[in-house]
N, C-alpha and C positions, 0 to 999 in steps of 0.2 A: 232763605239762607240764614245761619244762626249765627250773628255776627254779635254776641252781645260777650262783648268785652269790655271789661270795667274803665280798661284807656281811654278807649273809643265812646263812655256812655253822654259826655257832653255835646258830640258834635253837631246835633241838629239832625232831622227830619232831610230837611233837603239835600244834603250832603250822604246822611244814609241810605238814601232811594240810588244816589249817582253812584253810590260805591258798591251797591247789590246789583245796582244796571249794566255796571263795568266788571266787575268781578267775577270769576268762577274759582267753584271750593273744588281742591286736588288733592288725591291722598298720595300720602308717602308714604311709602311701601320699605319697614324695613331692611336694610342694607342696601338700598337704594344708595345713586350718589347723582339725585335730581339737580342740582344747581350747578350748570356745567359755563362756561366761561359766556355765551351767547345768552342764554337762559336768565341770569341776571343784567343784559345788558337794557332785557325788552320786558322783564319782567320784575314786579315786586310784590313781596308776601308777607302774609302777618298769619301767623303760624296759631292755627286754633287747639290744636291738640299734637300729642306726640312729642319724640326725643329727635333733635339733629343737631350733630356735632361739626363746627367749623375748623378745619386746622388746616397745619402746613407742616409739611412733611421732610426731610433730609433722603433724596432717593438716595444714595450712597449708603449711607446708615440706617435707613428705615427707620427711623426716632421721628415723635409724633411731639408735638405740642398742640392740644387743641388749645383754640384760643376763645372760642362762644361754644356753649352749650346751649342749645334753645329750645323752649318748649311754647303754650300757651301764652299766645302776648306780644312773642317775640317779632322782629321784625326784619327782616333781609332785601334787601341788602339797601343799608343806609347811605357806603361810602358812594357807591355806584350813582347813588337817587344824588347824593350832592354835587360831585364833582363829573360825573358820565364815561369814566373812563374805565376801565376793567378791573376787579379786583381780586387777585389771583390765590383764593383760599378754595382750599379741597372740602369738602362733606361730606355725612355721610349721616343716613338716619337709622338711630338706634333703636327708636320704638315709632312704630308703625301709627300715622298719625293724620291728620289734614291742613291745610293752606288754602289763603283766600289769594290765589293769583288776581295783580290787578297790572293794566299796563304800565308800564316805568311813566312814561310822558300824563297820564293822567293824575299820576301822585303827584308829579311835579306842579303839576295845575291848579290841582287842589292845595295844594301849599301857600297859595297868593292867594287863592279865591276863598278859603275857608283859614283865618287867621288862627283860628282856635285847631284846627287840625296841623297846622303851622309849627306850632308851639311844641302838640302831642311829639310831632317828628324830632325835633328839635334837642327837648327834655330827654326823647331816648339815646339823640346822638350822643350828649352829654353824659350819661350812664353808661354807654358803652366805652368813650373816653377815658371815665373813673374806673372800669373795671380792667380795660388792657394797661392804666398805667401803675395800677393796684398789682397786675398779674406780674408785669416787669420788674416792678418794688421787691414782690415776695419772693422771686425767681433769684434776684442778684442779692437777697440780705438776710432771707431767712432759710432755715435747712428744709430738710421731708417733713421733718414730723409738726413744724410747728405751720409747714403752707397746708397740711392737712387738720390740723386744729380749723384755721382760719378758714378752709373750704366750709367743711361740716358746719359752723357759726355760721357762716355766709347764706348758705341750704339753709338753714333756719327758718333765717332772717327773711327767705327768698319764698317758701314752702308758704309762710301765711298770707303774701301776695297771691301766688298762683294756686293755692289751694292743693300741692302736688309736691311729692317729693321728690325733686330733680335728680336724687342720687338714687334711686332706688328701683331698683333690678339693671345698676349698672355694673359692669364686672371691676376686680379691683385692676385688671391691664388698662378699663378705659379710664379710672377715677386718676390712675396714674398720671394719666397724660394729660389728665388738669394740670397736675401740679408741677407737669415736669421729672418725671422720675419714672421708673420703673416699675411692674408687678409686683419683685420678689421686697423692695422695700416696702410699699403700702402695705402686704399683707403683712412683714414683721412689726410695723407701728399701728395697726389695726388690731395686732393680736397683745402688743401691751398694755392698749388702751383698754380691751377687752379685761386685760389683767387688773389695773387700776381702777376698773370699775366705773370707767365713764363711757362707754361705749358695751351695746348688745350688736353680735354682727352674724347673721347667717349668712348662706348661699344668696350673693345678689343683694342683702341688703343691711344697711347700718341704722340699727335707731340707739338713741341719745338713751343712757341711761341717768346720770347722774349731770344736770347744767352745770348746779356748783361746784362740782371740782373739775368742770371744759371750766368753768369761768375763771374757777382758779390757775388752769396750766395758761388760758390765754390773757390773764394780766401779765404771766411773767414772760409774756413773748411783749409785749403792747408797753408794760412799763419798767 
């Protein structure tokens, strides 16, 4: 099983035998929507490759906010592992990928029995914390253009942990729904950016062309 994830590289020997003895790798397939209300009640994943997007949805309006984007590393479902009660987010995977299923009640066990795998779970809950109440901040205080500066910096920042570019071969309808907005807006503030000279952006995908002037439009969002 190739379970070597840079998180994961302290845990010990013994603990990585019980998690490859307990575990089975599952692939996600693409427009799949694997994690359905039961699925997370009896199971937990740490996501070794691939894209899948967590949101919740307005069925009336059809308006999307994702709320986690996940890829390499990632870990589902944390609220579930603490509290045991259901957690009622939709998904949906964007690039076709794999998962190390392990049973819910074994992670829990491992939690007390291995302090240092304790911790690992712990420190991600707390990142996930700082990033929905980051997403809530940017939603209620700042516009499109500057919660899309502060994505792209964020993918950066994200890209040399995971060695992967989280935004790349996403369409600008799904990057919307990071931010909370629409298609037709990211692509006119994708095509400014392009203007100004800090952004290169084809089909599917954005790279960075110039940091210092992202650094310079996002001091004037920051100070």
């Amino acid at each position: 099983m190739n379970f070597q994830l840079d998180t994961f590289k302290q845990i010990g020997e013994g603990l990585r035998q019980e998690i490859e003895a307990a575990g089975k790798v599952v692939r996600l397939e693409r427009g799949e929507t694997p994690f359905d209300y039961d699925e997370a009640l009896e199971h937990f994943f740490i996501f070794l490759s691939g894209k899948i997007k967590f949101f919740q949805m307005n069925l009336e309006s059809g308006k999307e906010q994702t709320v986690y984007l996940m890829g390499r590393g990632d870990m589902y479902d944390t609220v579930v592992l603490l509290d045991g009660k259901p957690h009622e987010l939709m998904s949906e995977v964007l690039e076709t990928g794999e998962a190390l299923r392990l049973p819910i009640g074994k992670v829990r066990e491992w939690m007390y029995k291995y302090p240092i795998f304790g911790e690992i779970i712990l420190k991600y809950v707390a990142a996930q914390v700082r990033h929905v109440e980051e997403l809530a901040t940017d939603l209620t205080l700042l516009d499109t253009r500057e919660r899309l500066l502060k994505l792209i910096v964020r993918n950066l920042e994200q890209s040399e942990n995971r060695g992967k570019n989280m935004l790349e071969g996403l369409s600008h309808a799904e990057i919307a729904k990071l931010i909370g907005t629409v298609r037709h807006v990211v692509d006119r503030h994708i095509k400014q950016l392009k203007e100004e000279g800090i952004l290169e952006a084809g089909r599917r995908k954005i790279a960075l062309k110039s940091m210092e002037k992202l650094q310079e439009q996002l001091n004037q969002i920051l100070y």
